[in-house]
PDB file with SEQRES, HELIX, SHEET and CRYST1 records, atoms N, CA, C and O in Angstrom:
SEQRES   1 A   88  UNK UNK UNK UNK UNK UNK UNK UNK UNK UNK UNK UNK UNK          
SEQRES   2 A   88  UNK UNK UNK UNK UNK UNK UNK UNK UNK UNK UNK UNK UNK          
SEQRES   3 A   88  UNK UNK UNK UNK UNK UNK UNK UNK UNK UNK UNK UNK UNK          
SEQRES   4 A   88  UNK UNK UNK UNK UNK UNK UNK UNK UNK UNK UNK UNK UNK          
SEQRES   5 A   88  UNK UNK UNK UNK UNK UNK UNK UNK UNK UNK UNK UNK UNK          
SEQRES   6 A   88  UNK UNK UNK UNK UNK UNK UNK UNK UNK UNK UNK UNK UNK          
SEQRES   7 A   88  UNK UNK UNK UNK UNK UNK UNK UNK UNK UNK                      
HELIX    1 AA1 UNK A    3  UNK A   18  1                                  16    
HELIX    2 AA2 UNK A   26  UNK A   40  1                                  15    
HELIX    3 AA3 UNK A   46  UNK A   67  1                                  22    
HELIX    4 AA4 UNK A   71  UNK A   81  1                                  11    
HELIX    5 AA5 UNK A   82  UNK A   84  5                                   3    
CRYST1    1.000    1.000    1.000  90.00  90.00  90.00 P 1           1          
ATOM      1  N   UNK A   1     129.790 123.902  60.605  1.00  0.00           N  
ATOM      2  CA  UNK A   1     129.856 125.011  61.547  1.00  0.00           C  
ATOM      3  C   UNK A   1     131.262 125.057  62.140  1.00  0.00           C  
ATOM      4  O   UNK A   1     131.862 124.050  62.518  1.00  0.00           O  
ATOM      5  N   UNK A   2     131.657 126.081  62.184  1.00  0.00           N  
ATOM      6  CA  UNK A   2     132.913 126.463  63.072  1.00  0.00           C  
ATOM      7  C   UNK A   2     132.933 126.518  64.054  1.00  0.00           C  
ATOM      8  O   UNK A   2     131.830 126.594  64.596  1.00  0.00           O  
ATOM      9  N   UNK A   3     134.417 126.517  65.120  1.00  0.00           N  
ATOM     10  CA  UNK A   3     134.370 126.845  66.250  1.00  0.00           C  
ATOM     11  C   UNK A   3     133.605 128.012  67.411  1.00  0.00           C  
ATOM     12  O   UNK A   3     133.019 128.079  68.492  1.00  0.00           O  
ATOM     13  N   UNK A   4     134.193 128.937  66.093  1.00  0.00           N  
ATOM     14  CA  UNK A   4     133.368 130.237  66.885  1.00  0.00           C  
ATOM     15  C   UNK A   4     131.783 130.812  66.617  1.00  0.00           C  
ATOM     16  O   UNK A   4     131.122 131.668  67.205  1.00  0.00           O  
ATOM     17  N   UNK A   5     131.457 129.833  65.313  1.00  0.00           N  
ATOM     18  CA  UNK A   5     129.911 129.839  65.441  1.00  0.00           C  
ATOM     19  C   UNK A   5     129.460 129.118  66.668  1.00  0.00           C  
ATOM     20  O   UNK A   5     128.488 129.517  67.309  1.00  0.00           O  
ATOM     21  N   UNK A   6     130.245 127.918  67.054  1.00  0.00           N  
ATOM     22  CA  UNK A   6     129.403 126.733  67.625  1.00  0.00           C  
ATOM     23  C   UNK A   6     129.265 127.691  69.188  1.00  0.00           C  
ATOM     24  O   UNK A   6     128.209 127.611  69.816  1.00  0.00           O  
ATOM     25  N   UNK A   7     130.468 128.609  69.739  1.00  0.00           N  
ATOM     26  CA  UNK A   7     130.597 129.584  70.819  1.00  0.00           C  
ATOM     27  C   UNK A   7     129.525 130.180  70.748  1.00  0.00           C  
ATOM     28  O   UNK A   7     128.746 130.130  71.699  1.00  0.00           O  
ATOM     29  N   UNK A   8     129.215 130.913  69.565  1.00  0.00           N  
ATOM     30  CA  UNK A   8     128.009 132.029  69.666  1.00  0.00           C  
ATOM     31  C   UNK A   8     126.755 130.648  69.864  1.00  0.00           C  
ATOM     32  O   UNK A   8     126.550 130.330  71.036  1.00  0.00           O  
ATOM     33  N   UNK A   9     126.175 130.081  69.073  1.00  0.00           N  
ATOM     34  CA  UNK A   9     125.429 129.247  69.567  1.00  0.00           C  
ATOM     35  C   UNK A   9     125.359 128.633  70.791  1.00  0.00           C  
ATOM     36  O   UNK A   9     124.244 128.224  71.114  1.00  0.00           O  
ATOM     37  N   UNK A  10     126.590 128.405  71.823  1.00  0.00           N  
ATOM     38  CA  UNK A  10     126.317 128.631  72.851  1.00  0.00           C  
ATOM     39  C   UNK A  10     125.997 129.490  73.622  1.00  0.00           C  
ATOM     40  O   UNK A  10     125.252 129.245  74.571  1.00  0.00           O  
ATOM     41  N   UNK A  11     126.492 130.688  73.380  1.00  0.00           N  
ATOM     42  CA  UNK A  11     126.075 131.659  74.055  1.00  0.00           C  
ATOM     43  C   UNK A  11     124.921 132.288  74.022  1.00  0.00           C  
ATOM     44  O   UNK A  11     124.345 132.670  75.040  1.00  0.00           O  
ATOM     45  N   UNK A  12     124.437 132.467  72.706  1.00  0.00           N  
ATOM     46  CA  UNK A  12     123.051 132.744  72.405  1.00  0.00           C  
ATOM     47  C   UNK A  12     121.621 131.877  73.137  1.00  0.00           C  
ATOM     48  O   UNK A  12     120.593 132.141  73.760  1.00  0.00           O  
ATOM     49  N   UNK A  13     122.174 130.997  72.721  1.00  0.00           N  
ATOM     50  CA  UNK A  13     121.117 129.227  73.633  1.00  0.00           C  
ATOM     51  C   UNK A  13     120.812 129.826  75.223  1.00  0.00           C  
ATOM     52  O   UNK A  13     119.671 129.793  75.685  1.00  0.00           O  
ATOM     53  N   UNK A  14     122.270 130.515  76.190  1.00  0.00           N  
ATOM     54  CA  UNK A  14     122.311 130.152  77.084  1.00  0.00           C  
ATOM     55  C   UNK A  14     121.264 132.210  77.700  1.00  0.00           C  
ATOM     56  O   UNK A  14     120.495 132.446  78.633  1.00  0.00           O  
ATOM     57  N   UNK A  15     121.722 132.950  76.811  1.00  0.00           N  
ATOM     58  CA  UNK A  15     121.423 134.153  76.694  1.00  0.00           C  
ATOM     59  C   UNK A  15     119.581 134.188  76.570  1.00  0.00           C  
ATOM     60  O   UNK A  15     118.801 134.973  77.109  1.00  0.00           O  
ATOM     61  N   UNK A  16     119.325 133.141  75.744  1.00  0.00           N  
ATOM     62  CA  UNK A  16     117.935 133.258  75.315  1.00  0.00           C  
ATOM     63  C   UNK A  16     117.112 132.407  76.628  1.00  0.00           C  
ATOM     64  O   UNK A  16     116.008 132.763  77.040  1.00  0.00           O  
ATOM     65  N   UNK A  17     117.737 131.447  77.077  1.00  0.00           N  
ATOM     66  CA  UNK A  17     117.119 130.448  78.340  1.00  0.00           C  
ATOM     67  C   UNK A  17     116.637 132.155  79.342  1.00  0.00           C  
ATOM     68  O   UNK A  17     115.563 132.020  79.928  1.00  0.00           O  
ATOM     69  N   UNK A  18     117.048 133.031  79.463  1.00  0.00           N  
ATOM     70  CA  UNK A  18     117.348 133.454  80.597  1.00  0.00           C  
ATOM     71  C   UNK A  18     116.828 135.089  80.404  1.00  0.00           C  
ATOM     72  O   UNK A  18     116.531 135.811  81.356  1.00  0.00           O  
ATOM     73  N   UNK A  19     116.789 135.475  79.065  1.00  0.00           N  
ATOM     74  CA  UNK A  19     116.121 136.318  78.728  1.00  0.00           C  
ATOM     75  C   UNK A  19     117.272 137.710  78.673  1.00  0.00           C  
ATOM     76  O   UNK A  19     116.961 138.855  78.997  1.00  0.00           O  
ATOM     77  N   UNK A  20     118.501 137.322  78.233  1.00  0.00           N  
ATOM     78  CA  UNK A  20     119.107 138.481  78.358  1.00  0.00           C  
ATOM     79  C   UNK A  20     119.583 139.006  77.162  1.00  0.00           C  
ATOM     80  O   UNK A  20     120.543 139.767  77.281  1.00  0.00           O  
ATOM     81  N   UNK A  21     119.227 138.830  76.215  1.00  0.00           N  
ATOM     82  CA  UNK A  21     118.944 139.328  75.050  1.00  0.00           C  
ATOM     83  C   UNK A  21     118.223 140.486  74.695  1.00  0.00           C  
ATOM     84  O   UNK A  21     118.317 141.333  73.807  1.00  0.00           O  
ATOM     85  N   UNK A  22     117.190 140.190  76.011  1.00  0.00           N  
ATOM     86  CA  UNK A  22     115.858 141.117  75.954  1.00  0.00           C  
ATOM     87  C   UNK A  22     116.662 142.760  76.890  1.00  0.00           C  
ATOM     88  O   UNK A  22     116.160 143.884  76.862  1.00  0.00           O  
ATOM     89  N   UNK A  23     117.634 142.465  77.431  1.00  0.00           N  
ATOM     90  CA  UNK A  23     117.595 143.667  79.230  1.00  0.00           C  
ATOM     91  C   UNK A  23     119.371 143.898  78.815  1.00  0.00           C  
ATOM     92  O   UNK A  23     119.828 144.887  79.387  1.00  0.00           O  
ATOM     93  N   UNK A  24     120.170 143.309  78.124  1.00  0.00           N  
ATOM     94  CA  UNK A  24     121.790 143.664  77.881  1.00  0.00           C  
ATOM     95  C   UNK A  24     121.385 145.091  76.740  1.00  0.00           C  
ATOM     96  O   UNK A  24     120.559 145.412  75.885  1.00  0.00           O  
ATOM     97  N   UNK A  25     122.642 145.621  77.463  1.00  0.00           N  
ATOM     98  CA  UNK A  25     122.848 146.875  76.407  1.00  0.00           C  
ATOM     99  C   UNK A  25     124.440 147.036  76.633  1.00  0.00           C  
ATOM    100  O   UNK A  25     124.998 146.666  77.666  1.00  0.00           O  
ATOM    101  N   UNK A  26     125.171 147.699  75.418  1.00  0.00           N  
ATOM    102  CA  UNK A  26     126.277 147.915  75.451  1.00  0.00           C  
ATOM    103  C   UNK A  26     127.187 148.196  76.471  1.00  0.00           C  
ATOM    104  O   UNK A  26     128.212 147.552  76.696  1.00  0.00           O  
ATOM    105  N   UNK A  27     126.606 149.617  77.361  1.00  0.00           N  
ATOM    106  CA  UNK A  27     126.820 149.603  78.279  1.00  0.00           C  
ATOM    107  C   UNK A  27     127.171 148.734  79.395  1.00  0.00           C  
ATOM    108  O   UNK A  27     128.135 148.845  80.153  1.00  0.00           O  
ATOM    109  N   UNK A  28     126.388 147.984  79.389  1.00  0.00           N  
ATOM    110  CA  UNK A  28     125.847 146.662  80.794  1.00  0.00           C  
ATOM    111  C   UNK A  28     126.875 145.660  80.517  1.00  0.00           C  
ATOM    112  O   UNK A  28     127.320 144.897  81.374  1.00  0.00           O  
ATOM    113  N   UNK A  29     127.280 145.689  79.146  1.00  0.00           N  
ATOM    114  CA  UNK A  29     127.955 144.720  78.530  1.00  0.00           C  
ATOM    115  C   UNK A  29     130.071 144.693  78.896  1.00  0.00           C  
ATOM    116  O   UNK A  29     130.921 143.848  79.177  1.00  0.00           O  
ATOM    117  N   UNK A  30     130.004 146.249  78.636  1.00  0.00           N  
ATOM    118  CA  UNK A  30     131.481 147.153  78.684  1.00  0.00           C  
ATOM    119  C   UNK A  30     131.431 146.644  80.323  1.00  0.00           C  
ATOM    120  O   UNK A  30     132.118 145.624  80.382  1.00  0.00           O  
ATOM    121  N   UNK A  31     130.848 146.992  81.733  1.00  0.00           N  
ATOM    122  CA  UNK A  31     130.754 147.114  82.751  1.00  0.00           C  
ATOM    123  C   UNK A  31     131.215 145.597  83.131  1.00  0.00           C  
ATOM    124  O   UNK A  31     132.173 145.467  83.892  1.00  0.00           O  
ATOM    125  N   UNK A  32     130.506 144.375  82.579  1.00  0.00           N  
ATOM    126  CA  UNK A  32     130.429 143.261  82.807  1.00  0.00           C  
ATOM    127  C   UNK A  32     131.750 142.758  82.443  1.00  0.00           C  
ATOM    128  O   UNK A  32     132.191 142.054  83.352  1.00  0.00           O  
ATOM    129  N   UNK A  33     132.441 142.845  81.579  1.00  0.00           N  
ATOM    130  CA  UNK A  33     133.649 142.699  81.026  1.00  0.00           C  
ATOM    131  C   UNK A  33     134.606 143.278  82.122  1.00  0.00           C  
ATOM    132  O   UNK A  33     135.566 142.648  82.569  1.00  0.00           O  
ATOM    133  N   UNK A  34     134.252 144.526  82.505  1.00  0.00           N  
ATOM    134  CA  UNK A  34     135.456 145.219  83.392  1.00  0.00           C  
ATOM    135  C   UNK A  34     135.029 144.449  84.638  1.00  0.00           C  
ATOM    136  O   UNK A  34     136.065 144.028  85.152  1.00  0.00           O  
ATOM    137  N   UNK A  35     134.167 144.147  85.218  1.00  0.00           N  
ATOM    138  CA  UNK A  35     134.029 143.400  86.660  1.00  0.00           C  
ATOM    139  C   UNK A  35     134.307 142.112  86.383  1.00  0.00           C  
ATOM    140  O   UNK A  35     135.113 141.731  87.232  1.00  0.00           O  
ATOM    141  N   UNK A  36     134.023 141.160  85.549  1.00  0.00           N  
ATOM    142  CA  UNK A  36     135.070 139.998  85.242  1.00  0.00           C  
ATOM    143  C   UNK A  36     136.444 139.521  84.760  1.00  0.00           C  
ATOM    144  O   UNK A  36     136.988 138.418  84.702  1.00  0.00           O  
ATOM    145  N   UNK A  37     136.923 141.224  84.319  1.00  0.00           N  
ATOM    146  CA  UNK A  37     137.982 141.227  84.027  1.00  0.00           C  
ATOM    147  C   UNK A  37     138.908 140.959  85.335  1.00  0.00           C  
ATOM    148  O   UNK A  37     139.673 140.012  85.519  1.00  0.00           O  
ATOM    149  N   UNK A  38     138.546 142.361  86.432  1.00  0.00           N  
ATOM    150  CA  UNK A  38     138.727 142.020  87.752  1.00  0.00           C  
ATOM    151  C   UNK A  38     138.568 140.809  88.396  1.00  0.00           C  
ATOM    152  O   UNK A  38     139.440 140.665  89.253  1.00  0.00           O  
ATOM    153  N   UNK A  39     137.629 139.677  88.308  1.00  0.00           N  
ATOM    154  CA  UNK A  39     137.435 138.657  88.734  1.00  0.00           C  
ATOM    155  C   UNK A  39     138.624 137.699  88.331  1.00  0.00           C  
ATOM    156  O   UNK A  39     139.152 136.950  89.153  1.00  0.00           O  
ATOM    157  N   UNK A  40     138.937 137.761  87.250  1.00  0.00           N  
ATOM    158  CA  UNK A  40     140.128 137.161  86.427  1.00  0.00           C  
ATOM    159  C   UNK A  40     141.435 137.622  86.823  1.00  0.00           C  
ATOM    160  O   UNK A  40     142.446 137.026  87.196  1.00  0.00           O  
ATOM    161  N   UNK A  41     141.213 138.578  86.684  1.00  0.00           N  
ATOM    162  CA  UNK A  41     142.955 139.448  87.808  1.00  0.00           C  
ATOM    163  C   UNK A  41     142.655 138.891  89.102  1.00  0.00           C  
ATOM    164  O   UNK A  41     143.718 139.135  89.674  1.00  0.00           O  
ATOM    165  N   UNK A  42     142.077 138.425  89.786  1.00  0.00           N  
ATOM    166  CA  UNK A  42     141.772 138.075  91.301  1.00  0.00           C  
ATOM    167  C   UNK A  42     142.091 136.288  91.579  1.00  0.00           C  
ATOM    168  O   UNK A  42     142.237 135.719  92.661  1.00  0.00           O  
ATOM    169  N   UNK A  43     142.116 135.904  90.662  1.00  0.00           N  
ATOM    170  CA  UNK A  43     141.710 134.096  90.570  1.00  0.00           C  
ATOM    171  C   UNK A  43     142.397 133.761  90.680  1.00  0.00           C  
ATOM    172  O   UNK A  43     143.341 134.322  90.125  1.00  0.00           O  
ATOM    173  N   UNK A  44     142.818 131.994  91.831  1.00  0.00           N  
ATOM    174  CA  UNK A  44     143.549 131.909  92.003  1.00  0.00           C  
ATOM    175  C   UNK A  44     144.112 130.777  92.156  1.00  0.00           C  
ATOM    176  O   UNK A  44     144.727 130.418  93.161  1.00  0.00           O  
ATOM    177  N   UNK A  45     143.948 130.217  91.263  1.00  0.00           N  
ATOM    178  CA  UNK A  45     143.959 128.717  90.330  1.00  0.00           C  
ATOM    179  C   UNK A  45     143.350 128.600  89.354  1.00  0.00           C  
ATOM    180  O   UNK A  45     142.278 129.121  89.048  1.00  0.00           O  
ATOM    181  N   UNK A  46     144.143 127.742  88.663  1.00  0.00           N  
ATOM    182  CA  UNK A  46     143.836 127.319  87.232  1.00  0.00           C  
ATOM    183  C   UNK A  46     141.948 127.320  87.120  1.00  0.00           C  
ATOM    184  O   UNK A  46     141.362 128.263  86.588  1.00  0.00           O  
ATOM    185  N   UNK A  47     141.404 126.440  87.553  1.00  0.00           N  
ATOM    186  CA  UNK A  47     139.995 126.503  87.554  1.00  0.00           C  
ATOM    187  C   UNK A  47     139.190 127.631  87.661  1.00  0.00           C  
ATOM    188  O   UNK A  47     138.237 127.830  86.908  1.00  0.00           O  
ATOM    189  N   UNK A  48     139.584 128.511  88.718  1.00  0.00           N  
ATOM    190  CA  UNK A  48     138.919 130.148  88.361  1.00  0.00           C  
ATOM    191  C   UNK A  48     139.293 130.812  87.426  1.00  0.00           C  
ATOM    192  O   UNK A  48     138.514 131.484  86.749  1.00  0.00           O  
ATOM    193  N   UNK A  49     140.814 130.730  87.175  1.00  0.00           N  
ATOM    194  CA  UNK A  49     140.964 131.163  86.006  1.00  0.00           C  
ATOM    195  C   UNK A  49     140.200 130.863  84.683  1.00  0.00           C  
ATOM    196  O   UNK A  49     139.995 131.611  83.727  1.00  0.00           O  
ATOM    197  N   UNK A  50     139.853 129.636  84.872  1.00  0.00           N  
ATOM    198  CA  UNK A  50     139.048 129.471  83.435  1.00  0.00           C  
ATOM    199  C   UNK A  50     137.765 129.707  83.848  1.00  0.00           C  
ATOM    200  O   UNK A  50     137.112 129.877  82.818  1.00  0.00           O  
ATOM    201  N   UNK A  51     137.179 129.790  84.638  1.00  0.00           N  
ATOM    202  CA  UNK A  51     135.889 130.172  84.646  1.00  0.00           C  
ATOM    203  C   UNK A  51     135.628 131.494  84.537  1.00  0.00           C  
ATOM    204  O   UNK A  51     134.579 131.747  83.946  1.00  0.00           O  
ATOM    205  N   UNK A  52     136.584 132.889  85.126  1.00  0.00           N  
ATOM    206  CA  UNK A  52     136.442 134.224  85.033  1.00  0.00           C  
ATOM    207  C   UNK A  52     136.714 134.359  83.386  1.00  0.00           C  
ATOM    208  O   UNK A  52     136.045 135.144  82.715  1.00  0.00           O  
ATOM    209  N   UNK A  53     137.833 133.460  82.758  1.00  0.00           N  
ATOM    210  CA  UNK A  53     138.213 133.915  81.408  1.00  0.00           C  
ATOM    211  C   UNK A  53     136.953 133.421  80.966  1.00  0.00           C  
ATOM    212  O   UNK A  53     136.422 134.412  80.464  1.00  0.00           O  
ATOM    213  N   UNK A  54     136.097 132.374  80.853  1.00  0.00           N  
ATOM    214  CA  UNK A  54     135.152 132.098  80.383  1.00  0.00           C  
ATOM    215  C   UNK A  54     134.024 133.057  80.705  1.00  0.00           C  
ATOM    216  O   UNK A  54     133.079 132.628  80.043  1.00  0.00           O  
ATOM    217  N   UNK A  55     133.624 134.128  81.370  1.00  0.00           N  
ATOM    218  CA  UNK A  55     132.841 135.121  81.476  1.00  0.00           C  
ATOM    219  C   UNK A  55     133.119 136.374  80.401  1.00  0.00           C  
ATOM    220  O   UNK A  55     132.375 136.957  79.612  1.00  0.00           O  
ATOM    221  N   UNK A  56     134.291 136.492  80.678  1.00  0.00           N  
ATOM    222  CA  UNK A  56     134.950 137.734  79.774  1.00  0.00           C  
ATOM    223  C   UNK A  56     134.656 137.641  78.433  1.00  0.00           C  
ATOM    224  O   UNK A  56     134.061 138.376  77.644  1.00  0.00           O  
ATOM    225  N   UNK A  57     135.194 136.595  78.355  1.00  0.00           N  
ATOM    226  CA  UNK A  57     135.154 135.750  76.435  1.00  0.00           C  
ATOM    227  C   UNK A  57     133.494 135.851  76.203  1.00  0.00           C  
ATOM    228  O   UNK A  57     133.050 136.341  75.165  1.00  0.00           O  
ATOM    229  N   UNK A  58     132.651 135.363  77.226  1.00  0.00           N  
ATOM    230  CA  UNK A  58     131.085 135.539  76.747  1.00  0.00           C  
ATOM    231  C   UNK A  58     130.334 136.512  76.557  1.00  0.00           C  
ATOM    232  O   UNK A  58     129.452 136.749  75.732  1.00  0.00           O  
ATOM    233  N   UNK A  59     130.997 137.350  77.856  1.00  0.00           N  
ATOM    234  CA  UNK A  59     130.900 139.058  77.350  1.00  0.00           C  
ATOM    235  C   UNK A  59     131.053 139.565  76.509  1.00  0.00           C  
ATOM    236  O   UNK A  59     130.210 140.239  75.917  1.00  0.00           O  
ATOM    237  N   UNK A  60     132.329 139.371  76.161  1.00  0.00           N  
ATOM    238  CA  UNK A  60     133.288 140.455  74.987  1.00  0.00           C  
ATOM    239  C   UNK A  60     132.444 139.820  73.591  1.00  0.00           C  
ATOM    240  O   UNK A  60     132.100 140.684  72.784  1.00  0.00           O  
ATOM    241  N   UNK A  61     132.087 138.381  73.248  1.00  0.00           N  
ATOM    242  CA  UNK A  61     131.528 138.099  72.437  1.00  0.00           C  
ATOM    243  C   UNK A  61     130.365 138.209  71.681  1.00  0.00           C  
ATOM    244  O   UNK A  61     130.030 138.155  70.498  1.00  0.00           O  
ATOM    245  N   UNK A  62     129.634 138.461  73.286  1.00  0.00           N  
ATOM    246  CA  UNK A  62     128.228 138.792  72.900  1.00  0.00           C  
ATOM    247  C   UNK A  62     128.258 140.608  72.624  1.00  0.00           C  
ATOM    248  O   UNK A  62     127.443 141.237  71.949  1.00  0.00           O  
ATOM    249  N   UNK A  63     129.111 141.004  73.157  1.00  0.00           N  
ATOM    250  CA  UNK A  63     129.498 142.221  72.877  1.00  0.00           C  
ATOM    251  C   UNK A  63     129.410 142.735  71.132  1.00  0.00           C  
ATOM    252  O   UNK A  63     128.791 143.629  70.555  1.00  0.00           O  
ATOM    253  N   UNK A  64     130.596 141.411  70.582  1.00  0.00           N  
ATOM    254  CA  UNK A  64     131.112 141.784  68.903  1.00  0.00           C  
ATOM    255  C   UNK A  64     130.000 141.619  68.423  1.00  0.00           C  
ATOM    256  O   UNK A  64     129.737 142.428  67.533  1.00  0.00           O  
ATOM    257  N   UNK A  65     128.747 140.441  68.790  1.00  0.00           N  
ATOM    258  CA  UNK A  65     127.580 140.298  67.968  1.00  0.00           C  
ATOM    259  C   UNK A  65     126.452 141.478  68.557  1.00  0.00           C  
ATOM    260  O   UNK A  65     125.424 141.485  67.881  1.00  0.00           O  
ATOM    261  N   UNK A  66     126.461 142.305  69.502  1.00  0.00           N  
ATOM    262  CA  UNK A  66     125.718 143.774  69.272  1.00  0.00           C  
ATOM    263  C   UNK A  66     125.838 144.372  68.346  1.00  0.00           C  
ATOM    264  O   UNK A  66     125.182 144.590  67.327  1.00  0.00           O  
ATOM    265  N   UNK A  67     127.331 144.827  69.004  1.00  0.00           N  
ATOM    266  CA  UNK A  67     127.721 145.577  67.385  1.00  0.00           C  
ATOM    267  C   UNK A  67     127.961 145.211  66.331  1.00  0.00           C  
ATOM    268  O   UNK A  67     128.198 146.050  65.461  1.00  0.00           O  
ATOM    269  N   UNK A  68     127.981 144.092  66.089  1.00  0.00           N  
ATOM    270  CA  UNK A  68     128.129 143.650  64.375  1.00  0.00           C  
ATOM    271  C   UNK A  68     129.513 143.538  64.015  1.00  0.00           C  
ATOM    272  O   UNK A  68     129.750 143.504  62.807  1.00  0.00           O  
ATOM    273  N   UNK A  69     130.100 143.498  64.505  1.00  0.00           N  
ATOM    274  CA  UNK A  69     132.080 143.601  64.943  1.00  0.00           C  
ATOM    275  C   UNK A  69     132.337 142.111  64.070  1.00  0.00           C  
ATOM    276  O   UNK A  69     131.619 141.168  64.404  1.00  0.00           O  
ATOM    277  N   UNK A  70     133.208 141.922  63.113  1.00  0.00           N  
ATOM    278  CA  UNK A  70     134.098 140.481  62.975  1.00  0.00           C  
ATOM    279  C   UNK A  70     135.265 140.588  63.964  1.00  0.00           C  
ATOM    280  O   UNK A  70     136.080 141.449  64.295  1.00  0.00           O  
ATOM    281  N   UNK A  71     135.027 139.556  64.225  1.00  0.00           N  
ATOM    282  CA  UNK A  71     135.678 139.405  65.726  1.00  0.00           C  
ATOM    283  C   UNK A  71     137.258 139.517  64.928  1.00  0.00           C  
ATOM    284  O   UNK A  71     138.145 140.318  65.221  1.00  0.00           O  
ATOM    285  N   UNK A  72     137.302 138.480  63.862  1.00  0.00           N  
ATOM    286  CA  UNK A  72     138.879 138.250  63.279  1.00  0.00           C  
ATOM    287  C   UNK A  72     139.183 139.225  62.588  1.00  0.00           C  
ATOM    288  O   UNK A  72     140.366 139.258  62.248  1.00  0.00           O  
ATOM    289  N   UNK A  73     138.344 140.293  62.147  1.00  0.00           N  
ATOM    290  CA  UNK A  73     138.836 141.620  61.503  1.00  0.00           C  
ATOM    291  C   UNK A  73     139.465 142.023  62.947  1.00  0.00           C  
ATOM    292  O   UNK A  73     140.678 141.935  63.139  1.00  0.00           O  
ATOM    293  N   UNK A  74     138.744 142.381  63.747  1.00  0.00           N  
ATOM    294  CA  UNK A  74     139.631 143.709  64.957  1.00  0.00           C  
ATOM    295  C   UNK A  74     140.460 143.148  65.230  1.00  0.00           C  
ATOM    296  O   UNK A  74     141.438 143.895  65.236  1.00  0.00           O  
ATOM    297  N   UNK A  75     140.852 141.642  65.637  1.00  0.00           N  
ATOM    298  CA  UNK A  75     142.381 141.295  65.858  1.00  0.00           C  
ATOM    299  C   UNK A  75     143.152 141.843  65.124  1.00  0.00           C  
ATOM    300  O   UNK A  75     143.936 142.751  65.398  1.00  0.00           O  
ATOM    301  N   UNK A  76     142.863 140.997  63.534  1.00  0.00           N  
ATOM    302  CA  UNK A  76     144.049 141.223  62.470  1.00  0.00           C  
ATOM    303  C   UNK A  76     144.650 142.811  62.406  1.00  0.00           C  
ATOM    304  O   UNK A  76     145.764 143.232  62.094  1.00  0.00           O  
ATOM    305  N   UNK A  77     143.317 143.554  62.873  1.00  0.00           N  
ATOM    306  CA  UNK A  77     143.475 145.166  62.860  1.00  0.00           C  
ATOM    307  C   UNK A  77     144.780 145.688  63.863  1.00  0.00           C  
ATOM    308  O   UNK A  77     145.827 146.269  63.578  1.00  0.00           O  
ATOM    309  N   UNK A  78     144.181 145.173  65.250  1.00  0.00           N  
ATOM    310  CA  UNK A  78     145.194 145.318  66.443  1.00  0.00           C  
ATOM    311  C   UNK A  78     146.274 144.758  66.561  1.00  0.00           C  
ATOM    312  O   UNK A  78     147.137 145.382  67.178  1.00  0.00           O  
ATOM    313  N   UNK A  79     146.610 143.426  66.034  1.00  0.00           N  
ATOM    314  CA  UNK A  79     147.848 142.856  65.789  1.00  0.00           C  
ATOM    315  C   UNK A  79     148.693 143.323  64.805  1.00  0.00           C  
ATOM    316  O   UNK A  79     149.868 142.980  64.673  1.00  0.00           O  
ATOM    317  N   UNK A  80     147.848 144.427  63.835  1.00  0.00           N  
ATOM    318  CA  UNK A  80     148.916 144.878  62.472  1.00  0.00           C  
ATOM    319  C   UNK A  80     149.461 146.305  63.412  1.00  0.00           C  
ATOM    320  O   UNK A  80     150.456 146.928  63.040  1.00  0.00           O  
ATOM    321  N   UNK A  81     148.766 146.665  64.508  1.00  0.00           N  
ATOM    322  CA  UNK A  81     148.658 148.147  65.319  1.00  0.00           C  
ATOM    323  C   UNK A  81     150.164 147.604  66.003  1.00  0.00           C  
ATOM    324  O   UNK A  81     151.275 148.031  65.690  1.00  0.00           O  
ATOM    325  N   UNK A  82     149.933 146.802  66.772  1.00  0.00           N  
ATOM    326  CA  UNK A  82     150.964 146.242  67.929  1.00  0.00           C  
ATOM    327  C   UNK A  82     152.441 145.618  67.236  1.00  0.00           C  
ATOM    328  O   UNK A  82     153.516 145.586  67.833  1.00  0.00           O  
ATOM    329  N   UNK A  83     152.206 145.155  65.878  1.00  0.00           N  
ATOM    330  CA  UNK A  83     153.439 144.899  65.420  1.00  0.00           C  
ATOM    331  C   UNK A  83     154.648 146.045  64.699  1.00  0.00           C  
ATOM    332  O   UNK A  83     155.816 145.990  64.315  1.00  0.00           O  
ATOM    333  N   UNK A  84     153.688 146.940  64.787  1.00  0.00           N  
ATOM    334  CA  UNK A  84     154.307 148.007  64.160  1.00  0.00           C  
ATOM    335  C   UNK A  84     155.278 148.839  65.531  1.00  0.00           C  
ATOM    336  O   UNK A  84     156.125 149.654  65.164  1.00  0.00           O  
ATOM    337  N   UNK A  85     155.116 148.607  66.945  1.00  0.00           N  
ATOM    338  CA  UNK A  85     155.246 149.075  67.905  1.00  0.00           C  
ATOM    339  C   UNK A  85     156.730 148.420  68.386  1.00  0.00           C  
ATOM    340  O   UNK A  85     157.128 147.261  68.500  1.00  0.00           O  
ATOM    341  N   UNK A  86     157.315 149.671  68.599  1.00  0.00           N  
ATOM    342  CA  UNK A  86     158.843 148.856  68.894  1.00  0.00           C  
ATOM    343  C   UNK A  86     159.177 148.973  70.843  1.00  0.00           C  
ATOM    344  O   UNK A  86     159.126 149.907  71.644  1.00  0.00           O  
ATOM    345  N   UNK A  87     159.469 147.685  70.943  1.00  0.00           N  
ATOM    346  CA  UNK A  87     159.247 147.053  72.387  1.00  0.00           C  
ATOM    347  C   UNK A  87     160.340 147.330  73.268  1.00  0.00           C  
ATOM    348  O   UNK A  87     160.231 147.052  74.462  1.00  0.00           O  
ATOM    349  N   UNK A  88     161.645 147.978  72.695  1.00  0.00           N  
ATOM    350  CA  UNK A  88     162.834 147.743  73.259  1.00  0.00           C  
ATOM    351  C   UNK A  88     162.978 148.386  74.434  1.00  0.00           C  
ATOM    352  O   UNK A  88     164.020 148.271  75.078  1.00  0.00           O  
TER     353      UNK A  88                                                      
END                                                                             
């Protein structure tokens, strides 16, 4: 197993304890991301910082496995977008 399986298996484990598998929808999902995103723009030490980034990342993740998204396709996608972009 990989890294980012062993992530979704956490997240899933922690998603299923709690029943939110059953009540998340895309929506709820986009919203949750933007209010922890904010939480993360707000933090103010290292330790919140990783705990708001650690919300976002669980969001956005459980997000790619709604939609069926490869997570390393849309990078490679957006990083071929952004390199093409001249910064000067």
């Amino acid at each position: 197993m990989n890294k980012l399986d062993a992530i979704f298996d956490v997240i899933q484990n922690m998603r299923e304890q709690f029943g939110w598998q059953e009540t998340d929808t895309v929506d709820f999902l986009r919203q949750c991301i933007f209010e922890e995103s904010q939480e993360l723009l707000n933090a103010s030490d290292v330790q919140e910082i990783k705990h708001e980034l650690a919300d976002v990342l669980m969001y956005a993740l459980t997000l790619t496995k709604m939609l069926d998204v490869d997570v390393l396709e849309i990078i490679k996608d957006k990083a071929e977008i952004v390199l093409k972009r001249n910064y000067d």
